[in-house]
N, C-alpha and C positions, 0 to 999 in steps of 0.2 A: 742771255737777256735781250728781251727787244728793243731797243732804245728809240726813241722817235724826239728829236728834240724840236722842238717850239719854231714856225719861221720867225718868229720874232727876235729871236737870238740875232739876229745880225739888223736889230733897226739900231745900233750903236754904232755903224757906221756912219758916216762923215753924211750929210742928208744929199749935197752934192753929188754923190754917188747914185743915189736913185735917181735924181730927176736927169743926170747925163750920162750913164751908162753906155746908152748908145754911141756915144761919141766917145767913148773912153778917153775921160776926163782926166778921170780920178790917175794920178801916178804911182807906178808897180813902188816906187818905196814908200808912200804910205802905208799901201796896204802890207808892204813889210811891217809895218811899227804897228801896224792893228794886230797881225798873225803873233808878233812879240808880247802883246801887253795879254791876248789872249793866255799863251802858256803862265802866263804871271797868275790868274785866275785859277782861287780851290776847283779841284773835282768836283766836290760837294757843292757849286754853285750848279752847275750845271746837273746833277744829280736831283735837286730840285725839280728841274724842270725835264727828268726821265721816267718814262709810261715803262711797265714792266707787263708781262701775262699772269694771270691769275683767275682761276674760279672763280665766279661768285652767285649770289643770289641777289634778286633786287626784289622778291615780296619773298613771304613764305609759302610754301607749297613740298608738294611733292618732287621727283628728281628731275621733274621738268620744268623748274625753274631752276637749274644748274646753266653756266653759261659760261664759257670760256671767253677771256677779253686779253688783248694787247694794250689796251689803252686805261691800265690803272696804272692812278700814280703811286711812281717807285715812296716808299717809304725814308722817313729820312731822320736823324736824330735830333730831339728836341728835348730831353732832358742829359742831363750831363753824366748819371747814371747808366747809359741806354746800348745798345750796340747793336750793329745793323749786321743781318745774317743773311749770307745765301744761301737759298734753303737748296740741299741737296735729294733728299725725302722726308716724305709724310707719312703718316697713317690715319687711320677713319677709326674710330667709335662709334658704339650707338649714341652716344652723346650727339656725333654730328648729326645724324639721323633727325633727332630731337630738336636739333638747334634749330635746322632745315626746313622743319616744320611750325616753325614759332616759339617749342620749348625755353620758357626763363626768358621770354623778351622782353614783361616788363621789369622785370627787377636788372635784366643784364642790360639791357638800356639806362637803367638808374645809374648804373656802376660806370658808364662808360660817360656818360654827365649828367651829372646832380643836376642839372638845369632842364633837362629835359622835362623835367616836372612843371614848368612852367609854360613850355615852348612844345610844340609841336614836328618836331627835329625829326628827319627819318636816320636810323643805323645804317640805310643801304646805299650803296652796295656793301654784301654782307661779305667777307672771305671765311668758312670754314675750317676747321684741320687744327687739332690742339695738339699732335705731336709735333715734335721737327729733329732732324739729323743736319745739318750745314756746315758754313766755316763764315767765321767773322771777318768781316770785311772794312768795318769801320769802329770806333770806340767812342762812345763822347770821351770827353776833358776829362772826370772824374771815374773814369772806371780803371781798377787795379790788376784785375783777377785775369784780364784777358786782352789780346792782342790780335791783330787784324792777321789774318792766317790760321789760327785758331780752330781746333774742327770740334764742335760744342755741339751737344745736344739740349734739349729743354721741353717741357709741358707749357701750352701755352695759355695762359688765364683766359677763359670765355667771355670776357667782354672787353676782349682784343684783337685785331685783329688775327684770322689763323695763317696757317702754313701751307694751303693750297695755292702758293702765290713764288713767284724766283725770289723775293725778299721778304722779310719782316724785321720788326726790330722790337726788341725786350729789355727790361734790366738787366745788369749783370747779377743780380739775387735770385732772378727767374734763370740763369743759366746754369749749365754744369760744361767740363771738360766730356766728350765722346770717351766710353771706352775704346781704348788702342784698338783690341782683339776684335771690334765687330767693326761691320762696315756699314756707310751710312744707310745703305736699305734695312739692315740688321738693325740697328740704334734707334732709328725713328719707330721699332714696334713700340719702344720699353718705356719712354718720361711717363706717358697721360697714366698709364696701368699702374706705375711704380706708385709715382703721389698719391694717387686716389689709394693703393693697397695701403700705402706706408701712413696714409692720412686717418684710415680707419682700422689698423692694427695696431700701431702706437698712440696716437691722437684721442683715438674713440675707445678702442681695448684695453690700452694701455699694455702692450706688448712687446719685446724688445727682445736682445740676444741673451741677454741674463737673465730672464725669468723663465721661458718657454721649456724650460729642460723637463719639465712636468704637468706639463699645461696640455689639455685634449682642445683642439679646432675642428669644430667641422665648416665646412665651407660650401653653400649652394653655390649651384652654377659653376663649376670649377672647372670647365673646359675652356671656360673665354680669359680674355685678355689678364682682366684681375685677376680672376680664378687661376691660370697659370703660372702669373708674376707670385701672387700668396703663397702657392704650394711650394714654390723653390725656397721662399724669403723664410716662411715658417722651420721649413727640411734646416735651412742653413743653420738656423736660431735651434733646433733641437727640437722641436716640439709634434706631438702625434699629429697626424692631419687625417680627416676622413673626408672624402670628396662626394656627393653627386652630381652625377653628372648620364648623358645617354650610355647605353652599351658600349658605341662605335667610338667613342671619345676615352673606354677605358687604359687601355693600351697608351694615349698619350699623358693622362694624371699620372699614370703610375709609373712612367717612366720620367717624371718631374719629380718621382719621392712618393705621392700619396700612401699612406700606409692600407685604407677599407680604401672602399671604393664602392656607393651605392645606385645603382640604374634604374633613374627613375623611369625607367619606360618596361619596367619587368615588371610592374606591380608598386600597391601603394606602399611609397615613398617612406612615410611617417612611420608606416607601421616594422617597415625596414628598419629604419634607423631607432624604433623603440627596443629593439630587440640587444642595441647596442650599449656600452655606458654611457652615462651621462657624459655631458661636453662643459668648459671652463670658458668657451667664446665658439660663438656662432658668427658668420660671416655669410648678409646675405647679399648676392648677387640677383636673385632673382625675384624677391618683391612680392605681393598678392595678402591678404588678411589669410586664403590658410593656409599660407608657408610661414608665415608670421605665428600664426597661429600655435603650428607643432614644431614649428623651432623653440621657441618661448620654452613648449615644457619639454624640450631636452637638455636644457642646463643644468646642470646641479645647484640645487634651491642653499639659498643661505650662505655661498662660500665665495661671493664676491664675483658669481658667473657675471659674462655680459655678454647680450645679444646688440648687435650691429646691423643695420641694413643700409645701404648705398640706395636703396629706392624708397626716397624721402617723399613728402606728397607738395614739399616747398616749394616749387617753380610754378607746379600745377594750379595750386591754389590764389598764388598772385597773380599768374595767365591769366583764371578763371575767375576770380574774385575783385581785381584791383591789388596795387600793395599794400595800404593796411590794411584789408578786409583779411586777404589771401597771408599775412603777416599772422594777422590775430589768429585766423584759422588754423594756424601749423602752430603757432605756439604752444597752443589750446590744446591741440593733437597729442603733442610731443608731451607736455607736462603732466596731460593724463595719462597719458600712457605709461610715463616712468615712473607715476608716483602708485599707481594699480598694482605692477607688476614687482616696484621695490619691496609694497606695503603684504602683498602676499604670497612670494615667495623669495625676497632678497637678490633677485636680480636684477641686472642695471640694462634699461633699455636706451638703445641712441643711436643717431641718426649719422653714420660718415658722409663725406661729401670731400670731392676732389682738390687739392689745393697743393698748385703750381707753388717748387720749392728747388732751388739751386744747389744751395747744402747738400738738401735728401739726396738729390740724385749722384752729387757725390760720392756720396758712401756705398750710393746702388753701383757705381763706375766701379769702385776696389773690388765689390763683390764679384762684380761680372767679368772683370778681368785674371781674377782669382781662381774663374773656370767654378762660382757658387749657382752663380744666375743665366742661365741662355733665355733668348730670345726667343721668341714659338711665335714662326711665320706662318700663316695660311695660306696668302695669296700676295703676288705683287701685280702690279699694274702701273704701265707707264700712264705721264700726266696727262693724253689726248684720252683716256680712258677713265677719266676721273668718274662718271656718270656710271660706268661700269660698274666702278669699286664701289660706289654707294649702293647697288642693285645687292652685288654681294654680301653688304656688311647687313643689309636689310633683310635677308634671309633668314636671318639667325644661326642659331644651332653652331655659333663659332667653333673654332678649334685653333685658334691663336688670332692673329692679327691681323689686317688687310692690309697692305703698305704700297704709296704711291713714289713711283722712281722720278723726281724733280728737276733733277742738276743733269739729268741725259750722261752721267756718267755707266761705265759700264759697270756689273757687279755682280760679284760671284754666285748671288741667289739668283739674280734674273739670268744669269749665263746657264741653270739647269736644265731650262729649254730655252727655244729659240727666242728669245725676248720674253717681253712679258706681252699676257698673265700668265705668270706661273703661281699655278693651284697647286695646294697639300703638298708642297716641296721638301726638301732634304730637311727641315730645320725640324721635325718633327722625327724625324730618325734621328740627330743629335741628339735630340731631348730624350730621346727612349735608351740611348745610351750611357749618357752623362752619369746618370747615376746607378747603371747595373752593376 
């Protein structure tokens, strides 16, 4: 951390000190009893007034408003709930992508002060990055669950500060314990993927470990982040899973569990998967009216199917509209939709959406130390290359996660080659293994 403290810090010296310096007035055992009352003085006083490094943006734009600073202020705890984290690693989403470029500003502005509605307030500087891998360093008064030492992972709620930064601080509700077995470049692939999976497989699907033992999934876009966490989390739980996803990504679902596996770049897609049985949940990853379209009619009509998609039109439409214009617009959306598709053919349509959860990730720790769940790295990239990783995560066509090494610690996925960036790395030979 770069610490830069205030010169103002010593105007609490005796004021006779500055105006006769020169003449060295002042006597060496005052300044003993200054340097004593100093040590008497929290950390946390002076942590106040310490700048950390961190990305950020200060309009929206493209990845040329990325900018790296020494001069934000370090984070510090203001609710009694909260704990202050070093972030060791991060990872990117398209999510940040999104964010980067204005995605859900007015409503994530809403969320971060109800008052903005009245007042003119800017968000920025912005910090990016909704995973995090760290170790806690500080606790308010009221937190139970964890202790300064502590190596936690967590998803970070988007109208929060992110984890492109040496610090941030969260609830202890927004936290979890790290699994043991991975390390923190390992760790920070998994919170944002997990919640967002776990949010629209249980939350929206209504799915869990005890029903799935009969239950057919199919899942678009099943080579990226979700798409990868889903296929393990489904395998764990019992349930058939069928993937699309590119040709060159086959080799990585199927060594996650996937049972079909359809390449949409071999021909039309829909007409692949009609050839198949019907499905009990759809999981979409990938969005559009006709992927919506001929997912819809591969559910099985009338037995309680549910179609799910992660690409809602909500952010867009409040961007685009105002919030209640863009509010009324998506409700309107949503309610026709589910009531069309209930009234003729018995399936339930709905919209998942990501949501940071301390618990979940819990339960996701047991699994992944249990050797249920691995991690599926793409690329790593130390923090001077943060500008990089966003080019990469921009590309599309993922095949696991893009993860930024923070804490300058060394670690066994960046040791595969000479530093980072380390592209297409060993974690995806685990993954093809794991379950042979």
């Amino acid at each position: 951390m770069n610490q830069h403290y205030p010169v103002f810090t010593f105007s609490c010296l005796p004021l006779f000190f500055h105006f006769n310096i020169e003449v060295f007035v002042l006597p060496v055992s005052l300044l003993c009893v200054y340097a004593s009352i100093l040590t008497l003085v929290p950390s946390t006083f002076f942590s106040r007034f310490s700048f950390m490094s961190a990305w950020v943006i200060d309009q929206y734009g493209t990845n040329e408003v990325l900018r790296v600073s020494d001069e934000i202020m370090m984070p510090t705890i203001n609710l009694a709930s909260e704990v202050l984290i070093k972030v060791e690693a991060a990872s990117l989403n398209p999510l940040d992508i999104s964010m980067r470029g204005g995605y859900g500003a007015t409503l994530l502005k809403l969320r971060r002060d109800p008052m903005s509605v009245m007042q003119n307030d800017t968000e920025f500087p912005l910090i990016l990055g909704r995973d995090v891998s760290g170790v806690v360093v500080e606790c308010g008064s009221q937190v139970t669950h964890f202790a300064p030492g502590d190596e936690v992972w967590a998803a970070v709620p988007p109208w929060k500060q992110g984890s492109l930064a040496e610090y941030l601080t969260l609830t202890e509700y927004e936290v979890s314990h790290k699994p043991k077995s991975l390390s923190h470049t390992e760790a920070a692939s998994v919170p944002y993927v997990a919640t967002t999976a776990l949010s629209a497989l249980v939350n929206a699907a209504g799915l869990c470990s005890d029903n799935c033992s009969d239950k057919r999934v199919l899942i678009t876009g099943g080579s990226g982040g979700v798409g990868t966490f889903s296929i393990q989390l489904l395998k764990a739980w019992g349930a058939h899973v069928t993937v699309t996803c590119a040709g060159n990504a086959e080799g990585l679902v199927r060594g996650l569990g996937a049972d079909e596996v359809v390449d949409y770049t071999a021909g039309d897609v829909a007409a692949q998967l009609e050839a198949t049985e019907k499905y009990d949940v759809v999981l979409d990853n990938v969005g559009g009216v006709d992927t919506e379209r001929w997912a819809l009619g591969l559910l099985r009509p009338w037995s309680g199917a549910k179609y799910v998609t992660l690409v809602s039109p909500l952010l867009h439409s409040t961007d685009a509209a105002g919030l209640v214009e863009g509010l009324g617009r998506s409700g309107c959306s949503l309610h026709s939709k589910a009531l069309q598709n209930l009234l003729s053919r018995g399936v339930f349509y709905r919209w998942g959406f990501y949501a940071p959860d301390g618990p979940a990730l819990d339960e996701v720790s047991a699994l992944v130390d249990a050797g249920k769940l691995l991690p599926v790295v793409q690329a790593c990239f130390p923090f001077s290359q943060v500008p990089q990783a966003f080019q990469r995560v921009e590309q599309g066509h993922a095949r696991g996660k893009t993860v930024i090494s923070v804490g300058g610690q060394r670690d066994p996925l960046s040791e595969q080659e000479e530093g980072c960036p380390v592209e297409d790395g060993g974690r995806h030979a685990r993954a093809q293994t794991a379950h042979s």
